[in-house]
LOSEVO-133746 format. One record per residue (C-alpha): x, y, z; chain. Coordinates in steps of 0.5 Angstrom, whole numbers, always signed. Layout:
N
{{X; Y; Z}; A} ...
% end
This chain:
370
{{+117; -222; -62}; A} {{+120; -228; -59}; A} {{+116; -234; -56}; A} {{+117; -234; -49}; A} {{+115; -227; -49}; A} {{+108; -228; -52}; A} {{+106; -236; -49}; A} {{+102; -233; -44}; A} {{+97; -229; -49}; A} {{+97; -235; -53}; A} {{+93; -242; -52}; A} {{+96; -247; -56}; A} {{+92; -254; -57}; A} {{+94; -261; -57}; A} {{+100; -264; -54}; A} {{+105; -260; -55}; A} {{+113; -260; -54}; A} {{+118; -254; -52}; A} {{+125; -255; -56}; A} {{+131; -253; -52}; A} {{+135; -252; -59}; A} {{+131; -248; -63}; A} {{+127; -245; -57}; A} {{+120; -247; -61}; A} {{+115; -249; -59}; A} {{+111; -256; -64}; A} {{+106; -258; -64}; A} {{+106; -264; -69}; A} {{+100; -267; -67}; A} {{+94; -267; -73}; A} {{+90; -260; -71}; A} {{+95; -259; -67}; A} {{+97; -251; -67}; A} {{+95; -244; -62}; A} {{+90; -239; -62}; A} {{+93; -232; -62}; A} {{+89; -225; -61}; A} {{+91; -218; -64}; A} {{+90; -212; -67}; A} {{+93; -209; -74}; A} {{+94; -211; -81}; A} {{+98; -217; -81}; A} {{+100; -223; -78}; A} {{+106; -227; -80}; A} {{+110; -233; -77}; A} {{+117; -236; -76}; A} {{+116; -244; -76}; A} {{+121; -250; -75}; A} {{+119; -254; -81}; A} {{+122; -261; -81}; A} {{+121; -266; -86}; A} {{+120; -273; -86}; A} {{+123; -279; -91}; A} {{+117; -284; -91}; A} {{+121; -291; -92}; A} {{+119; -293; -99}; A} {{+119; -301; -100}; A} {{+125; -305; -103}; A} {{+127; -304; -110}; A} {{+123; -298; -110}; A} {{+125; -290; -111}; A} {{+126; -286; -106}; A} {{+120; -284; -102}; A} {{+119; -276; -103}; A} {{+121; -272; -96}; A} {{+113; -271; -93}; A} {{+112; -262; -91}; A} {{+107; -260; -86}; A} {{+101; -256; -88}; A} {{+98; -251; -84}; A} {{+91; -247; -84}; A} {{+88; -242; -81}; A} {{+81; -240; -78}; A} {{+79; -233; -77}; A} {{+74; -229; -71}; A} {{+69; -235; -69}; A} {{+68; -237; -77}; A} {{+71; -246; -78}; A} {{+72; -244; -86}; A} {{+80; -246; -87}; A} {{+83; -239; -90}; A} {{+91; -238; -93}; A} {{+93; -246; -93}; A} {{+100; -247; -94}; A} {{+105; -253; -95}; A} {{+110; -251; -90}; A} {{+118; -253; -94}; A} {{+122; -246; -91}; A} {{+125; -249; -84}; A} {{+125; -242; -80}; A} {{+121; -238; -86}; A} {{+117; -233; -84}; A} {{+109; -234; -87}; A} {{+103; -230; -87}; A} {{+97; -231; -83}; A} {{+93; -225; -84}; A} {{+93; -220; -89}; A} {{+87; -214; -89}; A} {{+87; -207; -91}; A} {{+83; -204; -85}; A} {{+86; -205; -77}; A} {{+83; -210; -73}; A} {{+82; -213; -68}; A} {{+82; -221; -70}; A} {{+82; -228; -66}; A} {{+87; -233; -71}; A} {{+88; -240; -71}; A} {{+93; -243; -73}; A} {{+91; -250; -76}; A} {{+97; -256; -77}; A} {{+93; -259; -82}; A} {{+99; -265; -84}; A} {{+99; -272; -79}; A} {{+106; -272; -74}; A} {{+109; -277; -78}; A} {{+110; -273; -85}; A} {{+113; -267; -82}; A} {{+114; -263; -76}; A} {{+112; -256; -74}; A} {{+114; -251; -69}; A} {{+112; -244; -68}; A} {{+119; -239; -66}; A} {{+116; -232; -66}; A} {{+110; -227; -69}; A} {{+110; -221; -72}; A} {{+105; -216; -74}; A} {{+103; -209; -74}; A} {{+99; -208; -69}; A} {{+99; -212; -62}; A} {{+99; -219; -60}; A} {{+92; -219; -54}; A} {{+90; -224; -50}; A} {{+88; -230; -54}; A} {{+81; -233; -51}; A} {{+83; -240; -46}; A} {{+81; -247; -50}; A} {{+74; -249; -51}; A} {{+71; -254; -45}; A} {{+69; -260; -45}; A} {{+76; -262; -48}; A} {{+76; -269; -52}; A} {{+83; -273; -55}; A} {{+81; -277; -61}; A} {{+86; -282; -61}; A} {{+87; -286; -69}; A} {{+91; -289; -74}; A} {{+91; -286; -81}; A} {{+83; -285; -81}; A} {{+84; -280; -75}; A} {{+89; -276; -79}; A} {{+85; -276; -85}; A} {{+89; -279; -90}; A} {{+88; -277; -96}; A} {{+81; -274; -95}; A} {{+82; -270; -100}; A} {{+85; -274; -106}; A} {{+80; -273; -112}; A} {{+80; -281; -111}; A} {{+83; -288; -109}; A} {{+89; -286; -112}; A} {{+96; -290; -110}; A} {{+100; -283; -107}; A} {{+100; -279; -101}; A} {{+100; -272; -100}; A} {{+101; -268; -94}; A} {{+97; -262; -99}; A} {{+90; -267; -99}; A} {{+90; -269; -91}; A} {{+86; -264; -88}; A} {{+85; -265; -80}; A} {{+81; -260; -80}; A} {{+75; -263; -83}; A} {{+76; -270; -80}; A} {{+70; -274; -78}; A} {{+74; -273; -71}; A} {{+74; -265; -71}; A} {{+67; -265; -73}; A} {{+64; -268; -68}; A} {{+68; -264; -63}; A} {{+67; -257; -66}; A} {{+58; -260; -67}; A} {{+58; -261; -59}; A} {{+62; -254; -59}; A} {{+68; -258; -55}; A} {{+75; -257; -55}; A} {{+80; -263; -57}; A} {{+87; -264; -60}; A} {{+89; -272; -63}; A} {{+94; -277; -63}; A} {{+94; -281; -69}; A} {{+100; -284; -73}; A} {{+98; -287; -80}; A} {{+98; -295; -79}; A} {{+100; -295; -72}; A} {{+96; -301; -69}; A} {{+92; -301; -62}; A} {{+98; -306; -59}; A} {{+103; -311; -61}; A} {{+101; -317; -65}; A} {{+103; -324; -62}; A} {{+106; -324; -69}; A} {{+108; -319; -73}; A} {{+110; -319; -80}; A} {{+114; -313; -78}; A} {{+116; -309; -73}; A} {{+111; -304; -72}; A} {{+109; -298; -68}; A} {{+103; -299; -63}; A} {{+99; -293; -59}; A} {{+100; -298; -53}; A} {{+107; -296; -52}; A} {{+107; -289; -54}; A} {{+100; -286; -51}; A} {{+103; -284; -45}; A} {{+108; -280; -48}; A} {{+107; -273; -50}; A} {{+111; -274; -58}; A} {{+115; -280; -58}; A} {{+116; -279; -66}; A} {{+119; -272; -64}; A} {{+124; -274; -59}; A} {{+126; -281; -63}; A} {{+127; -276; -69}; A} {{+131; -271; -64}; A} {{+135; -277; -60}; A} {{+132; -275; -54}; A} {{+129; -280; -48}; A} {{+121; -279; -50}; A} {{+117; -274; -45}; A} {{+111; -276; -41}; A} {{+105; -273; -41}; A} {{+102; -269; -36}; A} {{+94; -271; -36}; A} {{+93; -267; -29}; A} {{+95; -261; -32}; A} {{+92; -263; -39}; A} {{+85; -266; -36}; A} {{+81; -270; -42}; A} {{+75; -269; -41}; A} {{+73; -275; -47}; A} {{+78; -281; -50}; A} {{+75; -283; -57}; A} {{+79; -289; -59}; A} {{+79; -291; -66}; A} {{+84; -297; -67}; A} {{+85; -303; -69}; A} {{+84; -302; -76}; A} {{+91; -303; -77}; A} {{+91; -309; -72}; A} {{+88; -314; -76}; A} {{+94; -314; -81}; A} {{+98; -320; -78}; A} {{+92; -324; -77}; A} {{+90; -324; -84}; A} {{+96; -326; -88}; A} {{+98; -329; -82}; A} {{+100; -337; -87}; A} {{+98; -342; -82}; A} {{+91; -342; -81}; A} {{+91; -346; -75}; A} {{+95; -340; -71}; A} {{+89; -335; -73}; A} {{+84; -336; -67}; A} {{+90; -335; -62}; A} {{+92; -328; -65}; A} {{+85; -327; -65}; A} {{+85; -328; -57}; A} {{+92; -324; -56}; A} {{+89; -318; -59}; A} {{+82; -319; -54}; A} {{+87; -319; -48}; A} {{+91; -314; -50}; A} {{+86; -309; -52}; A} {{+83; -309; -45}; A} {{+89; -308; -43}; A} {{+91; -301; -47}; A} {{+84; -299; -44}; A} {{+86; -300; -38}; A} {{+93; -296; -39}; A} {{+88; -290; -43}; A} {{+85; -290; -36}; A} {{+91; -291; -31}; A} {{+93; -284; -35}; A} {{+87; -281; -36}; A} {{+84; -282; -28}; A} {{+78; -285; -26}; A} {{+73; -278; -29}; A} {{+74; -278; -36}; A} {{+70; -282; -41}; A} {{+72; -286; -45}; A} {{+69; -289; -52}; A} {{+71; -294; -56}; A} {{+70; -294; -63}; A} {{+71; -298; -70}; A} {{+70; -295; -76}; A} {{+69; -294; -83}; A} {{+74; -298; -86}; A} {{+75; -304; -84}; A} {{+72; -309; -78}; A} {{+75; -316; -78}; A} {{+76; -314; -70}; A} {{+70; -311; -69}; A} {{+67; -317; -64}; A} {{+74; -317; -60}; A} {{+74; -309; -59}; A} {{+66; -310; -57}; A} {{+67; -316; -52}; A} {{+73; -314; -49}; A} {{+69; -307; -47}; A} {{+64; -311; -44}; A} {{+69; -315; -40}; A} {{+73; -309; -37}; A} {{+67; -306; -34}; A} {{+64; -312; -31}; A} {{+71; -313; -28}; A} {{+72; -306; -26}; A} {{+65; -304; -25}; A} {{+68; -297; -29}; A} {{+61; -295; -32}; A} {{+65; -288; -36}; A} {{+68; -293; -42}; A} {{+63; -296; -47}; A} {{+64; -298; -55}; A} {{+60; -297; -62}; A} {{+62; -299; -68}; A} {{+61; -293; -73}; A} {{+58; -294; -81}; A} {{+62; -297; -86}; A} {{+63; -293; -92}; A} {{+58; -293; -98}; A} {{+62; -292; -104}; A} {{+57; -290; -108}; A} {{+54; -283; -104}; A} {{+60; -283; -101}; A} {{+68; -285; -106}; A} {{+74; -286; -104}; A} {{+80; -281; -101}; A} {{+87; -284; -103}; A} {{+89; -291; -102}; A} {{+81; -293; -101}; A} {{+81; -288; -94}; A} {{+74; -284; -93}; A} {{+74; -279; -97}; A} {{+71; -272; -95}; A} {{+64; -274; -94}; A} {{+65; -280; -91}; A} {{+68; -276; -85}; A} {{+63; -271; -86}; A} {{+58; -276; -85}; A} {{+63; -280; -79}; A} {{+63; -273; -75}; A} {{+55; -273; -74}; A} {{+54; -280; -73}; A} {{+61; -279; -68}; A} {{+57; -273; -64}; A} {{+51; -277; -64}; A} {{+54; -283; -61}; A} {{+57; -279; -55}; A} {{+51; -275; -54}; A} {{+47; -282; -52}; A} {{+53; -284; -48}; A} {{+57; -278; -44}; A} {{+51; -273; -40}; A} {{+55; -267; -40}; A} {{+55; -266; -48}; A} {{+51; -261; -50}; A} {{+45; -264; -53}; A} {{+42; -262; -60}; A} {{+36; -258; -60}; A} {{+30; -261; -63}; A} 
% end
C-alpha cells in the first residue's frame, strides 16, 4: 500500500518530513521511525535510502558513503529484532516474518544518525491487514545532542579511529533509555560535532544547534536544495527538552594559540549559551521543561553551562529549566566505543543516572517505586 493511504493508521516518531519528489515520508533523526499495527505473516517496506559521503581530510582517501541502519521492536518488548544496514534506494525490506497469522504492534527503529544517511518510508506490504497503530507515549521528551546523543560508535569493540553506521545504536543510548525507564515517548536532534553556538573564533566553519533547533530537518532540506521548514512545536508539544551540548563548543577555545583571547571566548560562549536557552524556550513555550546537562566526555564549559542557567532563571523568573552534570566516563568498568565515545555500558549507565536526575527535577515523571 502507498503511504498517503495509510498516514492515518501509522504514528511516526520524531521530526518527520513528507518529500514531494518521492512521496515518502523521512524520518532521518537518530530513533526516528513509525509505529504500524497488522494482522498476518509478513511485513515489508519500501524506503528511500540516501547516502551520505562525510568529507575526509586533506590528503586523505575518500571518506566511504555512510548508510542508514534500521531495527525493529515487536508487541511491547524493547529487544532490537531483524537489524539491517539499508543501501537499496526504493528496496523493499522485511520487517517481520512469522509461521502462524497474527496480530502484531511493530516499530520500526532509525537506529543511524541524520548526518550519515537518510530514510524514508514509501509503502507497506503484508499479507494480512495494516490496523490502527497505538498513539505515541505521553509525557514526550526531545533529547537534543551532538555525537553522544547519536550514540556514535557505541557498539565498536573498542576505541577504534573508523566510524560505522552498523555500531551506532540509538536505540540503546543513555537518552532512549531514560526515556523508555520513565515509560515516556521521545524522538532526538542530535548531529555528530555540532556545537551548542557559534564560536567567537572558529577554526572552521562549523555547524551549530542555535541556527537549526527551529528547523524540523535542515540536513535534509540542504541535501534537497529546499528552503529549511520550521518546526511545528504547537502540534508536536514537547513535554521534556533534555540538552547535552557543549562538548563540542570547547574546541576552538582549547587550541585557540593566543592565550590571551581564551577568557574572552570563554564569556562569548556563557552569553551565547543563554541565549540558545532562551530561543529552546521561544519555541517550546512557557510549560515545557527544560534540562541542561553535560556529559560524559568532556567538561572544560561545564561551569558556564551551570551559571548561565542560573543566570536565565533569575533574570526571567522561569523556574521549568535547570542543569546537572551527568558522570564521567570510567574506562576501567565501563571501555570505550569508537574514537573514545561512551560505550554501551556507559549509556546504559548514563539512562538511569538521566532518569534519576529528571525524576527530582520534573513533578510529573513517573516516579520509581521503592
Amino acid at each position: 500500500m502507498k503511504i498517503f493511504g495509510l498516514l492515518s493508521k501509522l504514528t511516526f516518531h520524531g521530526r518527520t518530513v513528507t518529500d514531494p519528489d518521492t512521496g515518502g515520508v523521512f524520518f532521518n533523526w537518530t530513533c526516528g521511525g513509525f509505529t504500524v499495527a497488522f494482522s498476518g505473516k509478513t511485513l515489508r517496506a519500501r524506503l528511500a535510502v540516501l547516502g551520505d559521503e562525510l568529507p575526509a581530510p586533506p590528503g586523505s582517501p575518500p571518506s566511504p558513503t555512510c548508510y542508514p541502519c534500521i531495527g525493529v521492536v515487536a508487541d511491547g518488548d524493547d529487544t532490537l529484532l531483524n537489524r539491517q544496514e539499508c543501501r537499496e534506494n526504493g528496496g523493499w525490506y522485511t520487517l517481520w516474518e512469522s509461521e502462524e497469522p497474527r496480530e502484531h504492534v511493530l516499530r520500526l527503529i532509525k537506529l543511524s544518525e541524520n548526518s550519515r544517511g537518510k530514510l524514508g518510508l514509501l509503502e507497506l506490504e503484508t499479507d494480512g491487514a495494516i490496523l490502527q497503530a497505538p498513539p505515541e507515549r505521553k509525557p514526550y521528551i526531545e533529547m537534543v545532542g551532538d555525537s553522544i546523543t547519536c550514540g556514535f560508535g557505541n557498539e565498536a569493540a573498542n576505541n577504534d579511529t573508523v566510524f560505522r553506521t552498523s555500531e551506532e545504536n540509538g536505540w540503546m543510548t543513555y537518552g532512549a533509555l531514560a526515556a523508555r525507564e520513565l515509560g515516556c515517548g521521545f524522538g532526538m536532534v542530535s548531529e555528530s560535532g555540532i556545537s551548542a553556538i557559534q564560536p567567537e573564533k572558529p577554526m572552521f566553519p562549523i555547524h551549530t544547534m542555535d541556527e537549526i533547533y527551529h528547523l524540523t530537518d535542515e540536513l535534509f532540506d540542504r541535501r534537497r536544495g529546499v528552503e529549511a521548514q520550521s518546526f511545528d512545536f504547537k502540534a508536536h508539544p514537547n513535554d521534556v527538552v533534555v540538552i547535552n551540548l557543549g562538548t563540542n563548543d570547547c574546541t576552538p577555545i582549547r587550541f585557540c594559540p593566543d592565550f590571551a583571547l581564551v577568557d574572552g571566548m570563554e564569556a562569548h560562549f556563557h552569553k551565547k549559551y543563554k541565549d540558545f536557552i532562551s530561543y529552546v524556550r521561544r519555541c517550546n513555550g512557557p510549560d515545557t521543561y527544560i534540562a541542561c546537562t553535560l556529559g560524559s566526555m568532556d567538561y572544560y564549559l561545564w561551569e558556564h553551562i551551570q551559571a548561565a542557567v542560573e543566570e536565565y532563571r533569575a533574570e526571567t523568573g522561569d523556574e521549568r529549566i535547570c542543569s546537572f552534570k551527568m558522570r564521567p566516563i570510567n574506562v576501567m568498568t565501563e571501555g570505550f566505543g569508537a574514537m573514545g565515545h561512551p560505550s554501551l555500558k556507559t549509556n546504559l549507565r548514563m539512562g538511569k543516572e538521566l532518569a534519576q536526575r529528571l525524576r527530582e527535577h520534573i513533578p510529573f515523571l513517573e516516579k520509581k517505586e521503592d
